[in-house]
C-alpha positions in Angstrom: 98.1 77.8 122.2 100.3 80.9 121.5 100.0 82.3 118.1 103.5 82.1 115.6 103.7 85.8 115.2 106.7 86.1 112.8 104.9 83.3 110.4 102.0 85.5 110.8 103.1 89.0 109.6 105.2 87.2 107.3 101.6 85.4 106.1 99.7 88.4 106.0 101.2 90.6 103.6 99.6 88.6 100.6 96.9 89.4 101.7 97.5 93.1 100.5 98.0 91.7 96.9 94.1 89.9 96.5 93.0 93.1 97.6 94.4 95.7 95.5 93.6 93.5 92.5 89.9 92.5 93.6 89.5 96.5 94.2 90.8 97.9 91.1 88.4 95.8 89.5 85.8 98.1 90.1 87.7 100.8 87.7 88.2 98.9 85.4 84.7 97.7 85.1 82.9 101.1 84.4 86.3 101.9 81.7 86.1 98.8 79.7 82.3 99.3 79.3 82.6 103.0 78.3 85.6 102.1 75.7 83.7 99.3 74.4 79.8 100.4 74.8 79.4 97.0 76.8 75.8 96.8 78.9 76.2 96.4 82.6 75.5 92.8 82.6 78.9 92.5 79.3 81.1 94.8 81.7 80.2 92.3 85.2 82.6 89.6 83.3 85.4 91.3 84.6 84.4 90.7 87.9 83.0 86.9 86.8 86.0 86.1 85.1 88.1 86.8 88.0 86.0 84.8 90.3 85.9 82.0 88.2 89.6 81.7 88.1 89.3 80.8 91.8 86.9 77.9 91.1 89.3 76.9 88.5 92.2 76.9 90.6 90.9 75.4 93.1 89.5 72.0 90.5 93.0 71.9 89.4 94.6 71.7 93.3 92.0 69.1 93.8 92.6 67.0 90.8 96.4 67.2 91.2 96.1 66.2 95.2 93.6 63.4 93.6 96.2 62.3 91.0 99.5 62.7 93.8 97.0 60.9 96.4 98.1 63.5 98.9 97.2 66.7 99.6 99.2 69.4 97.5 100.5 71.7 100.6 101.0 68.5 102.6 103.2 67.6 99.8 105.0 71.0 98.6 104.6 73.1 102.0 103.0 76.0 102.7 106.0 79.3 101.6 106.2 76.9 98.8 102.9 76.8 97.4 102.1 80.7 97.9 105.2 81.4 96.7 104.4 78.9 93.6 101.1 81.0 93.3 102.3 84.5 93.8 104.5 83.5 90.4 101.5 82.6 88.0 99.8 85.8 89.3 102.7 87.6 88.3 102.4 85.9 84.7 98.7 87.2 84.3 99.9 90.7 84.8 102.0 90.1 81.9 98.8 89.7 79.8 98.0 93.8 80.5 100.8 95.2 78.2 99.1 93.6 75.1 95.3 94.1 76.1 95.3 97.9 77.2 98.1 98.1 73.6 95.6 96.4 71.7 92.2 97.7 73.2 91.5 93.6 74.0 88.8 92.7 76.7 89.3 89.1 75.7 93.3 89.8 77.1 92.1 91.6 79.8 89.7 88.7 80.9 92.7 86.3 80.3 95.1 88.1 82.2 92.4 88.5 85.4 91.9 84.6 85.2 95.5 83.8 85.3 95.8 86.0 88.3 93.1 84.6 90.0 94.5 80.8 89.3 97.3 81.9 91.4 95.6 83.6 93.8 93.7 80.4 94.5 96.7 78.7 95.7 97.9 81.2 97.6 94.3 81.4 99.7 93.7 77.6 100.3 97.3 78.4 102.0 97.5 81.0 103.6 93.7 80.9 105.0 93.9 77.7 106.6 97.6 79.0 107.9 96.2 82.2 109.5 93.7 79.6 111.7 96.4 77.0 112.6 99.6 78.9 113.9 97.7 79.7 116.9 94.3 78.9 118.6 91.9 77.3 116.2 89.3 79.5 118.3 90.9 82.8 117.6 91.7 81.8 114.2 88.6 84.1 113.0 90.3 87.3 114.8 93.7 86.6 113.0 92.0 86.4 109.6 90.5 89.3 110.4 93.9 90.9 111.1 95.0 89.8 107.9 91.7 91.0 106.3 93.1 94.5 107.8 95.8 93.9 105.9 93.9 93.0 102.7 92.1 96.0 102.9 94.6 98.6 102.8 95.1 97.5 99.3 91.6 97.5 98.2 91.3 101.2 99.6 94.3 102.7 98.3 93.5 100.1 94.6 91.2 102.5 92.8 92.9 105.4 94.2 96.2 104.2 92.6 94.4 102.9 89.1 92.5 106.0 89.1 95.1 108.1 88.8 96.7 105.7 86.5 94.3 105.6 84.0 92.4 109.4 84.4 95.4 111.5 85.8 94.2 114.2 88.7 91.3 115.9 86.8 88.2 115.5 87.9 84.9 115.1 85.6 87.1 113.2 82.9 84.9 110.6 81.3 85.7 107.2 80.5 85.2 107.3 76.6 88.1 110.0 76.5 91.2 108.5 78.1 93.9 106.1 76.4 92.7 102.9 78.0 96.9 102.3 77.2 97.4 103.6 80.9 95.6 100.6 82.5 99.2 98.5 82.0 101.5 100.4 84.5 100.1 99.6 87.4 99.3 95.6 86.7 103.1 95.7 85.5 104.4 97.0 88.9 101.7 94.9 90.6 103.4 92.0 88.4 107.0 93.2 90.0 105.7 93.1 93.4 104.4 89.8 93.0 107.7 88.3 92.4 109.3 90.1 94.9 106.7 88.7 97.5 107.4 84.9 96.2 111.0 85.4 96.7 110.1 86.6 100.4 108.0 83.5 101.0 110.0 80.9 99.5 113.0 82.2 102.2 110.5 82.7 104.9 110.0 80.4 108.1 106.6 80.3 107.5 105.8 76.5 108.4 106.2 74.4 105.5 103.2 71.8 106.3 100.3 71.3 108.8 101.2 68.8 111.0 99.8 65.0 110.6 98.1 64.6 113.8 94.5 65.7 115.0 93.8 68.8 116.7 92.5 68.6 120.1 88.5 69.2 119.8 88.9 67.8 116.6 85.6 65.8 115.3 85.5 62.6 114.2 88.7 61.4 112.6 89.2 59.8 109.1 86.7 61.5 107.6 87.0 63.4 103.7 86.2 67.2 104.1 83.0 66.8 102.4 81.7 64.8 105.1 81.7 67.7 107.6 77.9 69.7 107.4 79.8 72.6 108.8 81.9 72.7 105.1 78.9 71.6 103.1 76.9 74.5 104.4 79.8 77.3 105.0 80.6 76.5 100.8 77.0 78.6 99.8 77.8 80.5 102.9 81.4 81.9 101.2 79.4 82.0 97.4 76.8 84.2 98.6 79.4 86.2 101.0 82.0 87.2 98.5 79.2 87.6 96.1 77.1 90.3 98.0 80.5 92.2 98.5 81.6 92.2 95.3 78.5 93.0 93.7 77.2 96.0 96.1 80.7 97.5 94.9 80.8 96.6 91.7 77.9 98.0 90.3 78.3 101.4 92.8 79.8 103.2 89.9 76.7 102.6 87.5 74.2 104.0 90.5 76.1 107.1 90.5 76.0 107.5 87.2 72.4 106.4 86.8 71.1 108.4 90.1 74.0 111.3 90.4 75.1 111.7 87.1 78.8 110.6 88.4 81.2 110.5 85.8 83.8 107.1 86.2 86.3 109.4 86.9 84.6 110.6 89.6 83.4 108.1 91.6 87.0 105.9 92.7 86.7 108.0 96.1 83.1 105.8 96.8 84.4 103.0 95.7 87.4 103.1 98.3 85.6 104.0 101.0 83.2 101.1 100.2 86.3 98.4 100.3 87.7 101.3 103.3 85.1 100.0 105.0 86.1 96.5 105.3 89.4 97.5 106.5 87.7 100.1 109.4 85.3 96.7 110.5 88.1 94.4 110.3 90.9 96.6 112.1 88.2 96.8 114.8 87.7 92.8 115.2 91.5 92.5 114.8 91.7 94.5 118.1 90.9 90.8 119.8 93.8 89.2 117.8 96.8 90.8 119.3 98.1 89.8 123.3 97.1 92.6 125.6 95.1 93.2 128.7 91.4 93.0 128.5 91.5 97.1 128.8 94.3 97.5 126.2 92.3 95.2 123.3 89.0 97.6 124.4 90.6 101.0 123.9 92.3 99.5 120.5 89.1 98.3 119.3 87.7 101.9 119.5 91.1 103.4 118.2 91.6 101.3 115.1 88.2 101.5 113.5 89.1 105.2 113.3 92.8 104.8 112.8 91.2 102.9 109.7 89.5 105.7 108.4 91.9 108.2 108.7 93.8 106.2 106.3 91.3 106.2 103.9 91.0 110.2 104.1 94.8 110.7 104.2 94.9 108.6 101.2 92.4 110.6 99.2 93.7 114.4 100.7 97.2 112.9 98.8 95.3 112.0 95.7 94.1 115.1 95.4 90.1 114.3 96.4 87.3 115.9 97.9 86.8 114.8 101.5 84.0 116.7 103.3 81.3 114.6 102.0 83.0 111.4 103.9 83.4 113.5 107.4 80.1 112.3 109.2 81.0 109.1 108.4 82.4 108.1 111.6 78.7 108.0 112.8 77.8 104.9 111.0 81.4 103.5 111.9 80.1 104.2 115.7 77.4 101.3 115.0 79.9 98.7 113.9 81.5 99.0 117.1 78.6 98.8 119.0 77.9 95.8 116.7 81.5 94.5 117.4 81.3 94.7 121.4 77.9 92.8 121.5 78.9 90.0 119.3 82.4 89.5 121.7 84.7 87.9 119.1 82.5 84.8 119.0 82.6 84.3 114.9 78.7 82.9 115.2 77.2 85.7 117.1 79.2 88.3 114.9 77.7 86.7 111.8 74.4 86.7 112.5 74.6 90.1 113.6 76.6 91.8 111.1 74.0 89.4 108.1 71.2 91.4 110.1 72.9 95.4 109.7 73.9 94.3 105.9 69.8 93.5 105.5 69.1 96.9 107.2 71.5 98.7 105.4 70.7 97.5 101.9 66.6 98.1 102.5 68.1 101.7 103.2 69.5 101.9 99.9 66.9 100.7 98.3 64.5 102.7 99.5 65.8 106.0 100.6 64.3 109.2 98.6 67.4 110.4 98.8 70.0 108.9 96.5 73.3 110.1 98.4 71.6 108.3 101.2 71.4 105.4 99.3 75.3 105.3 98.0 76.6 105.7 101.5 73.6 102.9 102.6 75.4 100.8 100.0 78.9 101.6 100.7 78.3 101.0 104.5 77.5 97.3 103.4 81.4 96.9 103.4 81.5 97.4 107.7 79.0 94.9 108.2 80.9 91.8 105.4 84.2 93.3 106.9 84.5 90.3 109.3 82.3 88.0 107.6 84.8 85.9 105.6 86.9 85.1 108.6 83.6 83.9 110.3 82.3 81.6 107.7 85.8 80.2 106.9 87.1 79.5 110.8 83.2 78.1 111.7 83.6 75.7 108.4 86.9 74.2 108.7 86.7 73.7 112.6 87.1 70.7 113.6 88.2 69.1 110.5 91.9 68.2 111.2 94.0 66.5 108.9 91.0 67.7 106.3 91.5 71.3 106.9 93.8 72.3 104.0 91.2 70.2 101.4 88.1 72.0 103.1 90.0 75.1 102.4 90.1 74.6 98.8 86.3 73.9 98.6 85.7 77.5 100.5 88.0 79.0 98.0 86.7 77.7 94.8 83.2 79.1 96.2 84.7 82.6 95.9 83.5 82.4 92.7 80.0 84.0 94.1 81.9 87.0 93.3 82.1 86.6 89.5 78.0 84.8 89.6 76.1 87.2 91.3 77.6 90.8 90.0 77.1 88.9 86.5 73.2 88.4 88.2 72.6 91.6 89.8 74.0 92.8 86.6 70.9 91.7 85.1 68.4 92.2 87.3 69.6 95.9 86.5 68.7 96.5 83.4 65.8 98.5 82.9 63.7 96.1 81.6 64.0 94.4 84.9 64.3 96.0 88.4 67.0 98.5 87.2 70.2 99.4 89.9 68.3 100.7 92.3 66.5 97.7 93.3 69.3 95.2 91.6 70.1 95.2 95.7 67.7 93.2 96.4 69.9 90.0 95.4 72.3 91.1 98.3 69.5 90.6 100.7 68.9 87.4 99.5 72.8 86.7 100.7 72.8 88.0 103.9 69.6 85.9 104.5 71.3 83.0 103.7 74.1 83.9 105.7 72.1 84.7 108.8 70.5 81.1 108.7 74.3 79.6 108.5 75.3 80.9 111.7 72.1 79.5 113.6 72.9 76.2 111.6 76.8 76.0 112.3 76.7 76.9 116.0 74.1 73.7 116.7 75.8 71.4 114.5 79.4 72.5 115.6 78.1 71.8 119.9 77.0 68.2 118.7 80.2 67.6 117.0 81.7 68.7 120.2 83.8 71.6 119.0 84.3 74.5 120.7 84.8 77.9 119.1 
């Protein structure tokens, strides 16, 4: 089945959007909580409130699909409903102006929601779309294309809000800056959105999934929920998005606890951290384009590196500090060792990359040397690089007709982001584990995770799907 490739390019720069906003999260975080002397767990609802505007969005497109008795993007299309979406998110950036003019976190948690609520819609879309205008089977490496995507954002995000909000001095602690400055770049973000939803709506992206069955579909006539491969790949996408947002999240408050970081300081760690995604999903995204065997080889060893040289360009402009990040490239070497073993198959890949995220967060933990420990950290970001498009293509296969309501079940489950930061927020605290061994919740993720993809890949051969 050959892939749509104008609906796809088209499809995938959204995904830039989710991540800058997801990304410069984790400036705003360590801000807010400086301005506002909020405890680590307080300063996590930023990152919980977002989440939870998935979930809500998500209830909503189910209750209106209930209430229409059809599904929502059956009904409206697919340009239509990100383009629908992409509009609300523009509305919550609106909500910045007054919160970073009146020093409000409650305006600040509203506007994130409201972003979130559109960026619901516009995942349940343009997910499922990424998987079905080609292969189902490759419908993994595509996401991860569009992950690539998604990724330049949330590297060059807290870069960009950085700058915004502490100018190009270094050392500058949160408590002293006008906390006025977080509004420009939401605003532009705001512009941007509309732009894109303009883009959309006179796109030829397909305008609905078609009403027949997929071949190697499972059993027809079935809800979404009926499928074990959803039911299990729902905790699979909570505990996913959760470990990834949290080992980034609360990166900035192990600096400062174990460096002596200021917030200023540490936006470079952060980026490489969500830079990291991008270098481990360029290098699965390798598989995704239509070249010779030998061609997708020598790209899957260029991008990765491509990947990071756009991360360091992006800093060197900024004005940043780059010789810590230089051996880098060694741990990047492991991902695509990591990469070449698991051969595209989303299973395999899954279980592997759950196993390096274990390894890598013990090292964290554990290391006596607390550099060691924030690269061990940031390196978690290769090994969930790929994970999303994993979970999501092994829990919708074989659904059919149900795909686009299975979508929206994954996607309200990226509220695991917003839950367990707001967890290992708590475990941090001193009178519990404190940061350092606050980790240990992502382990518990990646455990989980491991024990999906053993699950899916059995239950998927009986249903007699093939990925």
């Amino acid at each position: 089945m050959k892939t749509n490739s104008r609906a796809l390019v088209t499809l995938i720069s959204v995904f830039f959007f989710w991540g800058f906003v997801a990304a410069g999260n984790d400036i705003l975080i360590p801000v807010f909580k400086a301005k506002l002397d909020l405890s680590q767990s307080q300063s996590m609802m930023i990152a919980w409130v977002f989440y939870i505007g998935y979930t809500a969005g998500s209830i909503i497109y189910l209750l209106i699909s209930a209430l229409l008795k059809k599904d929502v993007l059956h009904a409206i299309g697919y340009k239509k409903g990100i383009s629908f979406g992409l509009v609300v998110s523009a509305l919550g950036t609106l909500l910045f102006y007054p919160a970073a003019e009146y020093v409000s976190f409650g305006l600040t948690l509203a506007g994130l929601f409201i972003v979130a609520l559109g960026f619901s819609l516009q995942q349940t879309a343009a997910n499922t779309l990424a998987v079905i205008i080609g292969d189902p089977a490759d419908g993994n490496k595509r996401l991860s294309l569009a992950g690539g995507v998604n990724n330049i954002g949330t590297t060059i995000a807290p870069l960009i809000i950085n700058y915004a909000i502490f100018g190009s001095s270094s050392g500058v602690d949160a408590a002293a800056i006008e906390i006025s400055s977080v509004k420009i770049p939401y605003l532009a973000l705001g512009v941007l959105f509309v732009i894109a939803a303009v883009v959309f709506y006179v796109s030829r992206i397909p305008e609905q999934r078609a009403e027949t069955e997929e071949p190697g579909t499972a059993v027809s006539g079935k809800k979404a929920w009926n499928y074990t491969q959803l039911l299990l790949g729902m905790p699979a996408i909570f505990l996913y998005v959760g470990v990834e947002v949290s080992t980034a999240a609360n990166l900035p408050e192990f600096m400062k606890h174990e460096l002596g970081y200021s917030e200023g300081d540490v936006a470079p760690f952060v980026a490489l951290f969500w830079g990291s995604l991008m270098i481990g999903r360029w290098t699965a995204a390798a598989d995704a384009f239509s070249l010779s065997s030998m061609a997708r080889k020598i790209l899957g060893l260029v991008l990765p590196f491509a990947a990071f040289g756009l991360f360091i360009v992006a800093n060197l402009i900024a004005g940043k500090d780059v010789s810590m990040f230089m051996w880098y490239p060694l741990v990047i070497v492991v991902l695509i060792v990591a990469n070449l073993i698991s051969r595209g198959n989303a299973a395999r890949q899954l279980l592997l990359y759950s196993g390096l995220g274990i390894a890598a967060l013990l090292l964290g933990m554990f290391s006596p040397d607390p550099y060691i420990s924030v690269f061990a950290f940031i390196s978690v970001g290769l090994f969930c690089s790929t994970l999303w498009p994993c979970i999501f293509t092994l829990a919708i296969a074989g659904l059919g007709k149900a795909a686009n309501q299975g979508s929206s079940f994954l996607v309200m489950m990226i509220m695991g982001g917003g839950w367990i930061s707001l967890m290992q927020g708590v475990l941090a605290s001193e009178n519990f584990l404190g940061i350092r061994y606050s980790y240990v919740m992502g382990i518990i993720c990646f455990a989980y995770l491991a024990f999906y993809a053993v699950s899916v890949k059995r239950i998927l051969q009986k249903q007699g799907v093939k990925l």
